[in-house]
Backbone bond lengths (Angstrom), bond angles and torsions (degrees), N, CA, C in turn:
res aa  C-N    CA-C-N  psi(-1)  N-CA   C-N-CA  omega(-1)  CA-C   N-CA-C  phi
1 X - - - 1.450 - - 1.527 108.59 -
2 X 1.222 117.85 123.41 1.688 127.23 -171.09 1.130 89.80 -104.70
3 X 2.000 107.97 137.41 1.403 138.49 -175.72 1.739 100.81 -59.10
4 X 1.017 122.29 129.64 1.541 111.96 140.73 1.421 145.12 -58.29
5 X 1.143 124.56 129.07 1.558 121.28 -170.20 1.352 94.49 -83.14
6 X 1.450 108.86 114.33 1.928 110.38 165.45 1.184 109.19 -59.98
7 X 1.039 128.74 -96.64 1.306 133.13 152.76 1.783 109.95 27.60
8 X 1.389 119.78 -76.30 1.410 115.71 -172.64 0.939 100.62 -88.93
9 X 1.507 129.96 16.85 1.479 111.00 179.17 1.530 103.14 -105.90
10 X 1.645 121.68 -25.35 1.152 132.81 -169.29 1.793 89.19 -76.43
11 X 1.171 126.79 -58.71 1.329 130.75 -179.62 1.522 108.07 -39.06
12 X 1.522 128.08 -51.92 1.229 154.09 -128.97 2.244 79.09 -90.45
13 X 1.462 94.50 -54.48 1.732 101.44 -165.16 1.780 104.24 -84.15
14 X 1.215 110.61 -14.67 1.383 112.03 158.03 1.341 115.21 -61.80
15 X 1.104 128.42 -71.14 1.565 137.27 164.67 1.713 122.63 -32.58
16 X 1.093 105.07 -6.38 1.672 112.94 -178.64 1.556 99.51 -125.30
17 X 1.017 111.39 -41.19 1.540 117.40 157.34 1.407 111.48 -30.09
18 X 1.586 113.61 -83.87 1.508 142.03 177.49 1.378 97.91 -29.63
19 X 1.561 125.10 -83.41 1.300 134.99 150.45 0.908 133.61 40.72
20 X 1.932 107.57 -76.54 1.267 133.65 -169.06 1.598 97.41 -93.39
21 X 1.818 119.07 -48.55 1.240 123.63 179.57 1.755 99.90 -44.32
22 X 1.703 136.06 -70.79 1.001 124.38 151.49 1.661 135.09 0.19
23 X 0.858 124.80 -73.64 1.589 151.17 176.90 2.088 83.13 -58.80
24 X 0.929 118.93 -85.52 1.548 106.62 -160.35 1.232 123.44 -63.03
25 X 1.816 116.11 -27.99 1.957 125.73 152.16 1.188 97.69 -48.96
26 X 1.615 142.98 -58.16 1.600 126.00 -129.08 1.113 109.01 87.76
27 X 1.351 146.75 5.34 1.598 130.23 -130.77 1.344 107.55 -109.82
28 X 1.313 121.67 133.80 1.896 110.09 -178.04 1.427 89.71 -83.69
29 X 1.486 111.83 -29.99 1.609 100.70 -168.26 1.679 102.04 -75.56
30 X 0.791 130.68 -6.61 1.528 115.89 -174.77 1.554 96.35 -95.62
31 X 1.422 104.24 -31.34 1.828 94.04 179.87 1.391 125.77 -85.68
32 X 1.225 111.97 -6.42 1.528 135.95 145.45 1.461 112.89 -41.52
33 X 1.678 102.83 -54.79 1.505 90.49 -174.57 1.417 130.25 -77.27
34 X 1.539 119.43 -1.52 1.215 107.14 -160.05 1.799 96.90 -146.00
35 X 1.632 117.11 14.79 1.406 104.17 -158.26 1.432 79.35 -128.52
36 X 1.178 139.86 117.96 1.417 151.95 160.38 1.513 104.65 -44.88
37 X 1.657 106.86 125.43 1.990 109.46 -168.05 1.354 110.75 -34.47
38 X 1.717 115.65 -30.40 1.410 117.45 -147.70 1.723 96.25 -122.59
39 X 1.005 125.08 34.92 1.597 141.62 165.44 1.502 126.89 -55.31
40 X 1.265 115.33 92.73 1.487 116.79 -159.68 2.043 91.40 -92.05
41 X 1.262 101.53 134.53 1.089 132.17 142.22 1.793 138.03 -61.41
42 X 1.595 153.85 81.36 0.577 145.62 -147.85 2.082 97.03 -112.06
43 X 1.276 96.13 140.07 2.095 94.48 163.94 1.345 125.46 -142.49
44 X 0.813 148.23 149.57 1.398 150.16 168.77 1.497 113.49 -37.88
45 X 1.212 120.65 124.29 1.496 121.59 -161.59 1.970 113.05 -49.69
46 X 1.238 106.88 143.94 1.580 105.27 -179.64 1.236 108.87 87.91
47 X 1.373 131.16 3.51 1.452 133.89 159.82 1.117 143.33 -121.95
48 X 1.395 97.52 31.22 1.395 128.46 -159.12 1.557 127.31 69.12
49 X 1.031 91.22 170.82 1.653 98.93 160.98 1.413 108.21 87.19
50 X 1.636 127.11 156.06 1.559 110.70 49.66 1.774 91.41 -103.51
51 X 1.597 97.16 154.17 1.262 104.91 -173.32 1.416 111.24 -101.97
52 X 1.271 131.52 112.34 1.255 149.24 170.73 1.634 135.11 -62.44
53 X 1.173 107.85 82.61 1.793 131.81 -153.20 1.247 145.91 86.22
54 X 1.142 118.02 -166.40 1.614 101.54 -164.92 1.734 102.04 -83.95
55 X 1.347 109.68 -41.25 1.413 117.82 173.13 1.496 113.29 -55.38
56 X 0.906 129.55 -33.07 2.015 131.49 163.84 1.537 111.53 -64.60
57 X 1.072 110.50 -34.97 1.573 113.12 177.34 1.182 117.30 -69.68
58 X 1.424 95.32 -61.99 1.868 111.73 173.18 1.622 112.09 -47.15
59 X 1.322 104.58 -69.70 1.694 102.76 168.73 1.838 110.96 -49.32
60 X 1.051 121.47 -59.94 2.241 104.71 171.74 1.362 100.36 -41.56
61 X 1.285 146.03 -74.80 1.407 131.44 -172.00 0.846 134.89 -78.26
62 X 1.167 126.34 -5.89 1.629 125.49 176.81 1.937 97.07 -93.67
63 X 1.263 117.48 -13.88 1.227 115.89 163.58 1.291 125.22 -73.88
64 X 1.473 115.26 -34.84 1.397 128.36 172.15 2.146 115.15 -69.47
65 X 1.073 79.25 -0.44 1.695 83.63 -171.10 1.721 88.89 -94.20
66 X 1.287 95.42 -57.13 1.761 104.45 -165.50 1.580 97.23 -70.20
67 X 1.322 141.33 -14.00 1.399 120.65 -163.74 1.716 101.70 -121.75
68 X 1.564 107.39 -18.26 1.320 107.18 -175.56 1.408 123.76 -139.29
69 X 1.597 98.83 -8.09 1.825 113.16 151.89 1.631 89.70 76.46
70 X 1.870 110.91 47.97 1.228 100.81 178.95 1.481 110.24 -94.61
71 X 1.612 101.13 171.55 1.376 112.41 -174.32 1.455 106.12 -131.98
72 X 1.682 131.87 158.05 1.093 103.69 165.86 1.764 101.19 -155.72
73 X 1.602 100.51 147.08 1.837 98.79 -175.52 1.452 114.70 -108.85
74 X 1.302 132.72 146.29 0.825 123.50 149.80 1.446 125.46 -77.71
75 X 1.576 112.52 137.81 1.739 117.12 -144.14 1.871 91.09 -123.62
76 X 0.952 129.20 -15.13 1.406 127.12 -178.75 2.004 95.31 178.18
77 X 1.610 97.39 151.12 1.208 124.30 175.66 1.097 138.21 -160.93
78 X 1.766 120.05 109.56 1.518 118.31 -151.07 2.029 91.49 -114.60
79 X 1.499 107.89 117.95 1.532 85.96 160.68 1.304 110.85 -138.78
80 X 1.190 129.97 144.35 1.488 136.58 163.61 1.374 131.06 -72.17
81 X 1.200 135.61 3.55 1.172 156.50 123.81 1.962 102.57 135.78
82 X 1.889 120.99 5.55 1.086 136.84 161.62 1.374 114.58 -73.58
83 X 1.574 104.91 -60.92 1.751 121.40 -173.45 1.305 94.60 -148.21
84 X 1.448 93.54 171.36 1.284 129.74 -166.09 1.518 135.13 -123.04
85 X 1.443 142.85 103.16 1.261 116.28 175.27 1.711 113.10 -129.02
86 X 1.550 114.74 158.37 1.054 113.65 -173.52 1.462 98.44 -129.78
87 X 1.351 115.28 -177.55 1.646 147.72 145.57 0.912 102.43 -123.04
88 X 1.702 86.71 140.25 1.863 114.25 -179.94 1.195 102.84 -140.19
89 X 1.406 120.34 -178.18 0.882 133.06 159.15 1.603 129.96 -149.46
90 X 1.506 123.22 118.78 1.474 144.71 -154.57 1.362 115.84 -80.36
91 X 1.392 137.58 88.98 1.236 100.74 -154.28 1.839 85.82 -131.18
92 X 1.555 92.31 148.01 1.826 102.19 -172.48 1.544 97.95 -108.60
93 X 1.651 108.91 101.92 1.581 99.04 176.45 1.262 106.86 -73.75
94 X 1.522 133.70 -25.28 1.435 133.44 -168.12 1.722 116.33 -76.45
95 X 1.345 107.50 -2.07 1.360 105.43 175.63 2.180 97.40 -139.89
96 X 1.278 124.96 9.98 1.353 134.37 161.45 1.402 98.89 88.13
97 X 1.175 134.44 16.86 1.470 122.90 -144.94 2.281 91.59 -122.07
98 X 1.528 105.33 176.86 1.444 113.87 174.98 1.370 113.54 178.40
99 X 0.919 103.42 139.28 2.018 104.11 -175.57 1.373 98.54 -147.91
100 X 1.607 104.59 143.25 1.371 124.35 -145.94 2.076 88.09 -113.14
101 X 0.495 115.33 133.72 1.762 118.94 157.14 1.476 118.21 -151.97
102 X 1.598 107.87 -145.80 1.639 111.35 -178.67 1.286 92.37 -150.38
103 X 1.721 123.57 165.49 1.237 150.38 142.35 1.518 145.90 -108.97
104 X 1.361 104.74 134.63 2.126 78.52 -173.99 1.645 76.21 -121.71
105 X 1.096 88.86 165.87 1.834 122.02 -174.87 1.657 119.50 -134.85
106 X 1.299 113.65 148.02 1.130 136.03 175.90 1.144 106.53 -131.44
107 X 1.617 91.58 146.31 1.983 110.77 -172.85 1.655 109.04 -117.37
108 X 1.296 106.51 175.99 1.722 108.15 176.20 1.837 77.25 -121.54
109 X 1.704 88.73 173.67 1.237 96.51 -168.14 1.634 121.46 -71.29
110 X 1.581 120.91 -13.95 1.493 134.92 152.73 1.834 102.70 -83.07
111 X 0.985 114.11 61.34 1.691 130.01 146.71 1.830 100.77 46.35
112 X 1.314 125.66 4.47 1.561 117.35 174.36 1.139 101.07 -83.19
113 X 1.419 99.68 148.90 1.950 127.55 177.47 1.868 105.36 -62.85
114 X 1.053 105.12 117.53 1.407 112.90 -179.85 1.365 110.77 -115.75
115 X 1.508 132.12 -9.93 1.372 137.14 -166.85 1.233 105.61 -168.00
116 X 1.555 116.99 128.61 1.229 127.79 -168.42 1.415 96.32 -134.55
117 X 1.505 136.47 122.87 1.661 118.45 156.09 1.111 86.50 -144.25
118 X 1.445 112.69 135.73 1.514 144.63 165.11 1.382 126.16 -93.20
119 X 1.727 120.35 138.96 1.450 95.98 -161.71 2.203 80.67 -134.58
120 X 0.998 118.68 134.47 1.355 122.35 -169.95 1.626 99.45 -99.46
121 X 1.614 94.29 141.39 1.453 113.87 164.77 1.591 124.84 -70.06
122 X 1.353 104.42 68.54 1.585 115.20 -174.40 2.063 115.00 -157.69
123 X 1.419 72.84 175.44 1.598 64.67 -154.46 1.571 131.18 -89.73
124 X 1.471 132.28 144.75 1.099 137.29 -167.34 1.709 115.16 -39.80
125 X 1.136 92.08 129.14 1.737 93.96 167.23 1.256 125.87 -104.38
126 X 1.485 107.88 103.24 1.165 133.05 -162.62 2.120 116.27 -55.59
127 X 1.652 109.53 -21.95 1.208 122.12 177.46 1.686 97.83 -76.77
128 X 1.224 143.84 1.97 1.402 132.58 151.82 0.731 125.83 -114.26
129 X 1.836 120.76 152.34 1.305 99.06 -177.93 1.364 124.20 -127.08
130 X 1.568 105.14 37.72 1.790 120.68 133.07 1.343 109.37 -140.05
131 X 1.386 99.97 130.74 1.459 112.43 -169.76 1.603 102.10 -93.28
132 X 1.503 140.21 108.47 1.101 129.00 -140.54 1.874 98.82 -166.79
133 X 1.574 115.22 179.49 1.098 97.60 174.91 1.443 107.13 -103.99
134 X 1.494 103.97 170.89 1.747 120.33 -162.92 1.943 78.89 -72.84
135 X 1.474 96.13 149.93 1.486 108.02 163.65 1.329 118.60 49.52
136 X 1.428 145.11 5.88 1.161 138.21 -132.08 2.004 84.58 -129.41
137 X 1.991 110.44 113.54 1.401 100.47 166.28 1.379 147.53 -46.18
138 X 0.716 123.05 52.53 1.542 127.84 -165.96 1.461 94.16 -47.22
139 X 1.222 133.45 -80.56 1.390 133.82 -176.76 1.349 112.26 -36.07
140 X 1.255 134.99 -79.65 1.587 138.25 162.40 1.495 102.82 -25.52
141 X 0.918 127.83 -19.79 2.162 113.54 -171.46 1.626 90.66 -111.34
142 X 1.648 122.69 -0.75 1.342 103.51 178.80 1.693 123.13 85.04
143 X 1.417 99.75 2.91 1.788 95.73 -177.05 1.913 102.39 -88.92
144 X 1.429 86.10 153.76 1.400 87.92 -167.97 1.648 118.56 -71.83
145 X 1.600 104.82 138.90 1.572 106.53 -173.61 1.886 116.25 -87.75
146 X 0.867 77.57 14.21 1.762 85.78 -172.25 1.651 137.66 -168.83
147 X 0.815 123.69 120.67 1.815 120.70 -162.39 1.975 105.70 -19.74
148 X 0.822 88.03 138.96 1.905 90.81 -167.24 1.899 81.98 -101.53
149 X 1.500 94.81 137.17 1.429 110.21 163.51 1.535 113.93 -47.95
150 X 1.160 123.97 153.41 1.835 139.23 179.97 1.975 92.74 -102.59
151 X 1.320 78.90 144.45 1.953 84.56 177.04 1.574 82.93 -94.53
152 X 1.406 106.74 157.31 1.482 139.95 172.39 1.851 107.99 -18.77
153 X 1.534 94.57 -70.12 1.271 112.57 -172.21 1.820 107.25 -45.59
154 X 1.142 116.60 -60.89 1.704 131.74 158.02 1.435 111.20 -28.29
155 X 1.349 121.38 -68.12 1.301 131.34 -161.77 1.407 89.96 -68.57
156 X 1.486 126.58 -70.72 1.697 122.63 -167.83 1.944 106.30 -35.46
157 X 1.415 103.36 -57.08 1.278 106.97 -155.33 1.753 97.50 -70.02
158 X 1.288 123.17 -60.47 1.667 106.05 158.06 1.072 119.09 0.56
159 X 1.688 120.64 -91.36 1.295 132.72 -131.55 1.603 68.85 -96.99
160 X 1.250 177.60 -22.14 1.219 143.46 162.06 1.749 100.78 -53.94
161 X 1.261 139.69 -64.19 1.195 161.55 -177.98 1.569 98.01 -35.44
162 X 1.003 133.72 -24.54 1.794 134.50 -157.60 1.470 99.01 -115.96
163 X 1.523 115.51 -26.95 1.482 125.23 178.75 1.483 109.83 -89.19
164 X 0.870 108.77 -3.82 1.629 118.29 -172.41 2.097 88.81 -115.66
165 X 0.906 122.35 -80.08 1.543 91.53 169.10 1.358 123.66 -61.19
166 X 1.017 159.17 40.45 1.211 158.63 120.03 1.552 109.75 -60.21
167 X 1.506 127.31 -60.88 1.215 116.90 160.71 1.338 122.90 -60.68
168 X 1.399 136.00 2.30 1.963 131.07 -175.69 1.500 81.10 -54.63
């Protein structure tokens, strides 16, 4: 188990802090401070994105302020002093509406937001068949592309487990 750096972690939750403070000003200058020029945005397919810099970001929310009078909280936040993820919640008083999801984040080594992908509390769409984010490397970051084999021990205890509900 590797120590956490307080220190970059307090920096790390400042910067997501800022972020959100950003997002609820409108502010280019606040998203200046904390969104690395080249800050990709990632979303769940059909909701745009991924948004490509700090100026694409800034323009999606500062539009959502002016068109839908949004607001947004941070609702929980776990970080280890590498990355970061939260729950929030988005809420458009100008059209009655709010949707709850999460974010994880990536930093450069001066504490700016370099990676943003958001994954929303809603439900699977069953017409694909990976429900995943738009544009977002999965292959390049190493996550797995396909059901990963079960070691022995797994597989035995399963298929005992599946034979035993078969008779419930």
């Amino acid at each position: 188990m590797s120590t956490i750096d307080e220190t970059r972690r307090d920096q790390l939750m400042r910067a997501v802090h800022g972020y959100f403070r950003a997002c609820n000003a409108a502010s280019r200058e606040l998203f200046a401070e904390v969104l690395a020029p080249d800050c990709v945005h990632y979303f769940p397919p059909g909701t745009g994105g991924p948004y490509l810099g700090r100026d694409a970001i800034a323009d999606l929310w500062i539009g959502f302020v002016r068109d839908k009078g949004s607001r947004w909280t941070i609702d929980r936040m776990v970080c280890d002093g590498r990355e970061l993820v939260v729950e929030w919640t988005h809420f458009k008083p100008a059209v009655g509406e709010h949707i709850r999801g999460s974010e994880w984040y990536e930093f450069d080594a001066a504490g700016m937001i370099t990676h943003i992908w958001a994954h929303y509390a809603s439900p699977r769409d069953p017409t694909r068949a990976a429900n995943e984010l738009e544009g977002f490397a999965y292959a390049e970051r190493a996550y797995p592309l396909h059901a990963l084999a079960l070691d022995a021990a797994t597989t035995a205890l399963r298929e005992r487990n599946l034979a035993g509900e078969a008779g419930a």
